[in-house]
N, C-alpha and C positions, 0 to 999 in steps of 0.2 A: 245758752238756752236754744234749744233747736224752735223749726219753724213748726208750728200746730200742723199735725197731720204728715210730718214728713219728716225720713231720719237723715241724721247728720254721716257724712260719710266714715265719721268712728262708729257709729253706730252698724253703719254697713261692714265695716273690717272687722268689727266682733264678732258678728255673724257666718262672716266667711260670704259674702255676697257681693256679685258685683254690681253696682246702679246701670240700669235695665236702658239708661241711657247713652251706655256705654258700648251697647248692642248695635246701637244707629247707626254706625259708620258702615260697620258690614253688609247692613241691609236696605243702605240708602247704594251704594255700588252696584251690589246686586242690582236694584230695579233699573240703574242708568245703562245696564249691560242690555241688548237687544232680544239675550236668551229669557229674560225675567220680563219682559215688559206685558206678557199676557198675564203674569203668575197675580191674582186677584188676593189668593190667601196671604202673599206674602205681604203684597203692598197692604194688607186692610192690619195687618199684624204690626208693621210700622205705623200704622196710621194712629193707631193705638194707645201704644206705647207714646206717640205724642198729644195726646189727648188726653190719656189718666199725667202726665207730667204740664199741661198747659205750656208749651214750647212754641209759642206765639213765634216771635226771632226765627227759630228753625221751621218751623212749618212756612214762612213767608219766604225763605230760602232755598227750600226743596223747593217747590213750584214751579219757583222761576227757575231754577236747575234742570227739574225735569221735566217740563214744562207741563204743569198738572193746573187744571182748574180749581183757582183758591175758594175757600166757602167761606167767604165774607164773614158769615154772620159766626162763624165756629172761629175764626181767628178774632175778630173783637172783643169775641166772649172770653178767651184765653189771653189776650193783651189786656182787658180788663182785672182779671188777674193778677196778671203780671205785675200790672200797674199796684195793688190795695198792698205786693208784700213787698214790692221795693219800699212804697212808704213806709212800710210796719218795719222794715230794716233798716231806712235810713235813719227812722225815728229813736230806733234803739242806738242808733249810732253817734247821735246829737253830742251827746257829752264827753266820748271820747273819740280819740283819733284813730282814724281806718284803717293805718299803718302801724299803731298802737302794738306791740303783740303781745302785749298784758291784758292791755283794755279793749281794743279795736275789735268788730267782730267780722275781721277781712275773710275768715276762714270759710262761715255761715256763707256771706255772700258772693262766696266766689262757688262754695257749692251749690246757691241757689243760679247764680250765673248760668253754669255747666249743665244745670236739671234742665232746663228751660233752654238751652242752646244758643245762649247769646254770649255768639264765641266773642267779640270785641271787647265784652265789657268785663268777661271774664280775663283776658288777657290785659287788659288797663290795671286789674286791681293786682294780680299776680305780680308783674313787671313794677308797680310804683310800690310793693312791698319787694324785692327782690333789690333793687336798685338803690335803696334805703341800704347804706352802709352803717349805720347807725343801729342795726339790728345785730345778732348773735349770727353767726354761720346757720345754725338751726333751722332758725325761721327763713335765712334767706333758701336753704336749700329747700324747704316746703313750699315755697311760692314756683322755684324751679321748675320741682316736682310738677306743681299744678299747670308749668306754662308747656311742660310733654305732656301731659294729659291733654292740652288743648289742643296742639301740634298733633298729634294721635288722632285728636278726635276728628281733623280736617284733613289728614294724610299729608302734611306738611312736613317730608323728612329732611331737610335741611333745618329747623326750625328744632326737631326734633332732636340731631345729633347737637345742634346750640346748647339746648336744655341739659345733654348729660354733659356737656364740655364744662358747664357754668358749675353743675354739681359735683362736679370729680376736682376741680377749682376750691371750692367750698371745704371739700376735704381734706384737703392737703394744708388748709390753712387753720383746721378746726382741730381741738382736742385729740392727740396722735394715742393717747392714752385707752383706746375703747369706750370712749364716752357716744361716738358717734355710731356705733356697730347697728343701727338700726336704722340710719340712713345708709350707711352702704351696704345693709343686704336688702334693701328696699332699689336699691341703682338698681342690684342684679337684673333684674326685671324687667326694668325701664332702659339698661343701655342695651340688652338680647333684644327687646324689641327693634331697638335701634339698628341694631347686628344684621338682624336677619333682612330687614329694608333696604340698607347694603350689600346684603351676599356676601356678611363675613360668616359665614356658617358656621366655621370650625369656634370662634370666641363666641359666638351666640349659643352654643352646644356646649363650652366653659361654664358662662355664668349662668345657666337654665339649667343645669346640674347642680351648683351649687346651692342656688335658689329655692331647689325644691323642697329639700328637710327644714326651711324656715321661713317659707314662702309666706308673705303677708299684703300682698300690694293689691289685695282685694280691688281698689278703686280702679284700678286700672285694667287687670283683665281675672277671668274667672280660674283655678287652679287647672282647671279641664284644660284650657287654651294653651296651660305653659307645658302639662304632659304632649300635650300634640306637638306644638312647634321644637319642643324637645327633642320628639322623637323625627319630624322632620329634618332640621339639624343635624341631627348625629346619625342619619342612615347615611350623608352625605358627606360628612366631614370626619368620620371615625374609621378604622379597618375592621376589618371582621375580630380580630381578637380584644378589640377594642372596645367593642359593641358586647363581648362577651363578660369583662370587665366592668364596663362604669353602666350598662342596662340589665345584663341579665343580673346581676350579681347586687341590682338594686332594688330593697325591697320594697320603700315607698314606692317607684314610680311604676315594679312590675304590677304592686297593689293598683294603682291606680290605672294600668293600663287595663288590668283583668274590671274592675269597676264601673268606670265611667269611660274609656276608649279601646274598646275592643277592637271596633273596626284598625285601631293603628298598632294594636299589638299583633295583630295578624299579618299586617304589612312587613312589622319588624319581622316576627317568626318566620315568615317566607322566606324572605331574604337569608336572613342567618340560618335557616334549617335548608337551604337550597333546594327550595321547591319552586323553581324558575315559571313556571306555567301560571301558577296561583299569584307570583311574587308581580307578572305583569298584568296580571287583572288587578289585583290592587293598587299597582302605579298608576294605571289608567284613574282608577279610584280619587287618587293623589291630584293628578293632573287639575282635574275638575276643581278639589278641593282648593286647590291653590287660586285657581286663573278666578275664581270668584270671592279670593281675599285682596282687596287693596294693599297689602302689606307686602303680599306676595307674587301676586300679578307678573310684575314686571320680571320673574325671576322661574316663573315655571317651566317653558321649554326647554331653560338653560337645566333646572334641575330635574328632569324627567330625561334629560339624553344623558349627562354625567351619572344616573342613577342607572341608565342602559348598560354604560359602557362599564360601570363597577360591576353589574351583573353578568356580564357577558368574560370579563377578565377573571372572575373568583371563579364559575364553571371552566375555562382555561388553563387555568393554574396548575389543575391536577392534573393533564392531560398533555402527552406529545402531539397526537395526532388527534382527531376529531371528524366525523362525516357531518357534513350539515343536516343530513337528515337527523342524525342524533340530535344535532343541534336546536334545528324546528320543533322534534319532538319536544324536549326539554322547556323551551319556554312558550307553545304551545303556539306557533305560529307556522308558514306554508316555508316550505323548504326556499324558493324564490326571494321571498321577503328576507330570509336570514341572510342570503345572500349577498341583497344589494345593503341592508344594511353594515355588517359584516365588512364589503368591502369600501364603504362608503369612511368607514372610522379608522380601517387599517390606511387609506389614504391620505389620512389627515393627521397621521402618526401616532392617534387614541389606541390603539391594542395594534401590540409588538407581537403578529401573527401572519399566516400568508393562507393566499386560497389555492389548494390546488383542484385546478379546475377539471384535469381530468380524471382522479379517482373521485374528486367530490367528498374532499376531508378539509380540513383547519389546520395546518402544521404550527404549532406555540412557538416563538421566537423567546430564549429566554434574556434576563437583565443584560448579558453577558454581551450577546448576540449570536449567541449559535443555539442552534435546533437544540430545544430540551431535551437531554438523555445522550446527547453526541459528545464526544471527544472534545475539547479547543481546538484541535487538528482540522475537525470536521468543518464542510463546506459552510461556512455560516451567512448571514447579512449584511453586506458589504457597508449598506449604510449606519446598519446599529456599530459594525466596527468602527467603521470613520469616526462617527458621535461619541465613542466610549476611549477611543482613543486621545480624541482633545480632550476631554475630560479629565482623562489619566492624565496625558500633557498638563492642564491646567492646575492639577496636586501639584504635578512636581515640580513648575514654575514659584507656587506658592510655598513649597517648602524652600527650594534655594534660597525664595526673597527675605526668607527669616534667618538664614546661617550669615548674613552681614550685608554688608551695604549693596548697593546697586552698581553695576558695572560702569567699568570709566564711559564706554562712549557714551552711556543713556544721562550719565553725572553730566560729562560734557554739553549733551543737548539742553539740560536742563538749565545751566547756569549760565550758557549763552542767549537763552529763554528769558531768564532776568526770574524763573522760576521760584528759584530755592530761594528760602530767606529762613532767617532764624525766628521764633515763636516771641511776641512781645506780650507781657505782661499787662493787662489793665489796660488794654485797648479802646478808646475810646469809637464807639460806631458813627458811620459817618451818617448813615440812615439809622430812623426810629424802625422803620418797620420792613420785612424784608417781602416779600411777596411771591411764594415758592408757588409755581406755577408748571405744569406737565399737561402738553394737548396728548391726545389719541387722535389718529388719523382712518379715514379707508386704505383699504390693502390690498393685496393678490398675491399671491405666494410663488415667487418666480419672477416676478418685475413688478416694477413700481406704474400706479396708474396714473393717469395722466387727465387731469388733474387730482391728484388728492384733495380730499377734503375733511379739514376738521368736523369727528361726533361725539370729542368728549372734552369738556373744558371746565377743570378744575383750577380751584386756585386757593391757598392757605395765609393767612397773615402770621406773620412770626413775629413776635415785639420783641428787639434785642436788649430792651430793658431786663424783662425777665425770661428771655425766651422759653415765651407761651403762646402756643396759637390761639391769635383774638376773635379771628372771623373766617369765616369759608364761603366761597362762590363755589358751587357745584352745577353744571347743567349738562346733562344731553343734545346734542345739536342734529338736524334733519341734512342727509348731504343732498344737494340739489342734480349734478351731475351725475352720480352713480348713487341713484336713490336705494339700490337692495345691494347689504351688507354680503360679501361672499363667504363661504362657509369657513376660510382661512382668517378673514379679520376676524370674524365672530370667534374663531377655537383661541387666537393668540389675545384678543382684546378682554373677555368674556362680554362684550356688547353685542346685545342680541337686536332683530328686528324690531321686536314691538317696544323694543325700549328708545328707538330713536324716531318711530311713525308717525306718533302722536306731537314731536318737540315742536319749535320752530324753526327757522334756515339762519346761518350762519350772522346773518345781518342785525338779527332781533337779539339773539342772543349777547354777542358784541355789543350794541345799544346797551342791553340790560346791565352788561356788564363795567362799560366806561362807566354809566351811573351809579354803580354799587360803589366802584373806583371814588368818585366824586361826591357821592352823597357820606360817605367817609372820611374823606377828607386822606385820604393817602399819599396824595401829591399834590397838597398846600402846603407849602411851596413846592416845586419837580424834583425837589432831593430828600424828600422825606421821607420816599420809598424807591427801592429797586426791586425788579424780578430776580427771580435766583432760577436757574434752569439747568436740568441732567444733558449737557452736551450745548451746543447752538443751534439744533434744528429747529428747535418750536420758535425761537424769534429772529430767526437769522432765514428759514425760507418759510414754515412750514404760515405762520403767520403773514407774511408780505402776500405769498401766492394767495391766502386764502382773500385776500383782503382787494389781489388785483381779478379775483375772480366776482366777486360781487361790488366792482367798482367801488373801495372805500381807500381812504387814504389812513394811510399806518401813520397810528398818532404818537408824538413826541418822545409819551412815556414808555412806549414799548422798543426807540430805538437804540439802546443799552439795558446791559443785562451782565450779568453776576454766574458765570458758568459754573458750578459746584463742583466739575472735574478739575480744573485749575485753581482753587482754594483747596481740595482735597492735594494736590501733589506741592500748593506751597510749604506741606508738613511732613508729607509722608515721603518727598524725591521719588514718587512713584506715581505714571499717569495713567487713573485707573478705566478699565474698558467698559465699562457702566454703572447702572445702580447695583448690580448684585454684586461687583466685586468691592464696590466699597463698601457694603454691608459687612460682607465677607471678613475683608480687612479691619473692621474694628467690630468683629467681631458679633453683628446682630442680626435678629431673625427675620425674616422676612414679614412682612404683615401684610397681608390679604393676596393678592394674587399678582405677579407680575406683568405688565402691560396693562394695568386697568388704571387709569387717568389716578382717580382719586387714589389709590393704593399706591402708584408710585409720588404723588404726593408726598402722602406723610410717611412712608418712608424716607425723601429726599428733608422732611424736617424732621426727620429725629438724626439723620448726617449731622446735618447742621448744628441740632442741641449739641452733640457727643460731640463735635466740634470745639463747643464755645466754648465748653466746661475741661475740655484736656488741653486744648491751645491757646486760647482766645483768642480765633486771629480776626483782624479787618476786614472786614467783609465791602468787598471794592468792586465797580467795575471793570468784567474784562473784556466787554466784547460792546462792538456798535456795529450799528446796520448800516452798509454801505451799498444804499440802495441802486445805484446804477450796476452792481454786479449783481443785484440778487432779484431785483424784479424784471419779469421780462419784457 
């Protein structure tokens, strides 16, 4: 029985509506931004919305957020409230149990929770039904569910990738029969949002395609939101034939772009119909749109310049040559501006083109490396040659390695190595849990800086029981010495400025994270866990320096370590030259983007899974820190 005067959020999914409290998160960002703090309409329109919802919790927490003068008497009034239906729901709740999910009415109170914005108490009731093994997969994944919607509602994206990690857990353990097909096209939804919070674009443009012909997750965001970040997504993550295919070629989403988002069927149209002029006034459009989404924020310069450079490569495409005045012409800016832009991407190796300065054209560099339209003969790009050359080189190293074994000297080094060893069966591990860890550093393209500084610091738990990742530390770090990112870390890392502006410095972080270490229990006792790392650099210097740069001492647990290239060639007699070749070699795709902390992460544990499951090997330490060589 829903509460008098107010619907149950099935009542809201019948409808196709989403609860109007769902709104809040967007429009509480908005006013904490400096551009909204005059906007009266905006803020009185939140105000509102908490007012017809009596959100006592939430209004006493904006305040103190924004620093807003509270009206006493209108938050007592709305706490008074609060107060008559918790009792009218505890009361109904007397004779059965909360966690009940026959009888208990956890579902009512946790939607009255979420109306009213008392995210703690909503997250208590969610988590103590979730946690209840004693329940059906069913219910546990609706408590799940409810604990991303709460995550969502606080922009909690660590918290939020937890929520899908637990219900994609859920499913693999549940009815394989189709019994659950409404919990997983209900993920869709909920792990794109996920998706897109990370800047997986290309899987967030997977499952928001899928999503759409059976889209039902009303509670969580409105159909409007998943057309747009759809098409957000897939301008970025798809080719132009691409876009021709799974957008134009689709009729719900063209329906609905012609309906209710015109403004982003125009964005798409431009783009695909090459009307470069129109296509950067609507980016521009884009831009805004984003930097005023919490979800998105952190990711808009990065995708407003990759959406430059896609534009700027599809008009190229067809063309040997090019003037820039064509060029200015075409996307409707000053000949100058094409220019430095222009040469500012061709030097950063974004568009395989050249400027010639004195007729004032664009000459296209093609895949190959010679001038489009020229001969192989022809004078072409000494650098694209070099690059396309190891490459070819690197085919045909990888085809030798497959016509048989490895050559006697590299056999020899190996086995004097103490390398090679034969594959044992039913391995017992000597750690519970393994701890796959990848820093990102500052950079400069041409020499190394001095000091480097850790600004990305990821870390995965692997439980070799059933190798599953149990937990993730994810953070951004602020570098203290070379506080602005140069244009080269930011192209090779995808970490942008504003993403590491706002962190803290290297010290707070570490703090947080010994404690994340500790309040887990991962090294009670010190051999219960080891790091697993792609090479020695991250604990062999790149952690010592950072640690002698802000006077800490490197502690116990980080001085051994588990290098994942020497477990990789105790199988393969083959010592592989990083994470892409060992992808490579057995065979899998890459996921998310190379050099991005967290992205090489879990790729370095699905190694590891594919590992346990074709060799089972022991997973040992190989390396220790021998700090008199490594600190200076």
């Amino acid at each position: 029985m829903a509460i008098t005067g107010e619907k149950s959020t099935n009542d809201m999914e019948l409808q196709n509506q989403t609860p109007e409290y769902m709104l809040l998160p967007k429009m509480r960002f908005k006013l904490s931004l400096s551009e909204f703090w005059g906007e009266e309409e905006l803020k009185n329109s939140f105000l509102d919305i908490i007012k017809r919802n009596n959100m006592a919790p939430y209004y006493q927490e904006v305040c103190q957020d924004l620093y807003w003068e509270m009206d006493t008497n209108l938050y007592e009034e709305m706490r008074a409230t609060n107060v008559v239906t918790w009792t009218e729901l505890e009361a109904r709740n007397t004779n059965s149990n909360l966690e009940d999910e026959n009888t208990g009415n956890w579902r009512e109170m946790l939607e009255y929770a979420c109306k009213i914005g008392d995210i703690e108490r909503a997250t208590n009731i969610c988590t103590s039904v979730f946690e209840n093994t004693s329940h059906s997969s069913g219910i546990r994944a609706e408590a799940a569910f409810g604990l991303f919607r709460v995550a969502y509602f606080k922009s909690n994206v660590s918290s939020m990738g937890t929520a899908v990690r637990n219900i994609n857990d859920l499913m693999e353990v549940s009815c394989k029969t189709g019994s659950n097909w409404c919990c997983r096209n209900k993920l869709k939804a909920y792990e794109a949002l996920y998706c897109l919070a990370i800047r997986n674009f290309a899987r967030a443009t997977s499952l928001l395609l899928d999503c759409i012909p059976t889209f039902e997750s009303y509670e969580l965001l409105s159909f409007k939101d998943v057309v747009q970040y759809t098409v957000l997504a897939g301008m970025i993550s798809l080719s132009r034939s691409e876009l021709d295919n799974r957008f134009n070629n689709n009729g719900i989403l063209q329906q609905a772009l012609i309906m209710e988002c015109s403004a982003y069927r125009d964005y798409l149209n431009s783009f695909y119909d090459c009307h470069y002029a129109d296509f950067f006034q609507h980016l521009a459009w884009i831009e805004l749109e984003m930097k005023f989404d919490p979800l998105l924020r952190p990711h808009y310069q990065y995708y407003v310049r990759e959406m430059r450079i896609k534009a700027y490569s599809q008009l190229l495409q067809a063309y040997r040559t090019l003037s820039l005045n064509r060029m200015a012409i075409e996307f409707g800016v000053t000949e100058e501006y094409m220019e430095q832009e222009m040469a500012r991407f061709i030097a950063n190796g974004r568009l395989h083109c050249k400027i010639d300065k004195v007729s004032g054209t664009v000459v296209t560099v093609s895949a190959s490396g010679c001038d489009r339209g020229q001969s192989p003969n022809a004078t072409c790009d000494r650098g694209l040659i070099y690059q396309n050359t190891i490459k070819r080189g690197d085919t045909l190293l990888n085809r030798l390695k497959k016509l048989g074994q490895p050559g006697m000297a590299h056999r020899v080094f190996l086995n004097r190595s103490g390398i090679i060893t034969k594959p044992i069966n039913n391995v017992k591990q000597k750690f519970k849990y393994l701890l796959v860890l990848d820093f990102e550093a500052t950079c400069e393209k041409g020499f190394t800086l001095t000091p480097q500084e850790i600004i990305e610091f990821p870390c995965m738990v692997l439980d070799t029981h059933d190798w599953k990742v149990k937990n993730v530390f994810h953070k951004y770090v602020r570098p203290k010495v070379h506080p602005d990112l140069t244009p080269f870390c930011t192209s090779l890392t995808g970490i942008i400025q504003d993403m590491v502006d706002d962190e803290p410095h290297f010290p707070v972080v570490f703090s947080s994270f010994c404690t994340w270490l500790k309040d887990n229990g991962y090294f009670e006792p010190l051999n219960k866990s080891a790091f697993v790392t792609c090479g020695n650099w991250d604990l062999k210097i790149m952690l010592p320096n950072q640690c002698a740069i802000d006077n800490l001492p490197v502690p116990q647990e980080f001085k051994q370590w588990i290098n994942l290239k020497d477990t990789f060639c105790e199988f393969y007699h083959y010592f592989p030259r990083g994470l892409v070749d060992m992808l490579s070699h057995l065979k899998l795709p890459m996921i998310g983007r190379l050099h991005s902390g967290i992205s090489d992460t879990e790729n370095m544990v699905r190694i590891i899974q594919v590992l346990s499951a074709m060799h089972k090997p022991e997973f040992k330490i190989t390396n220790k820190l021998d700090e008199k060589k490594t600190l200076p």
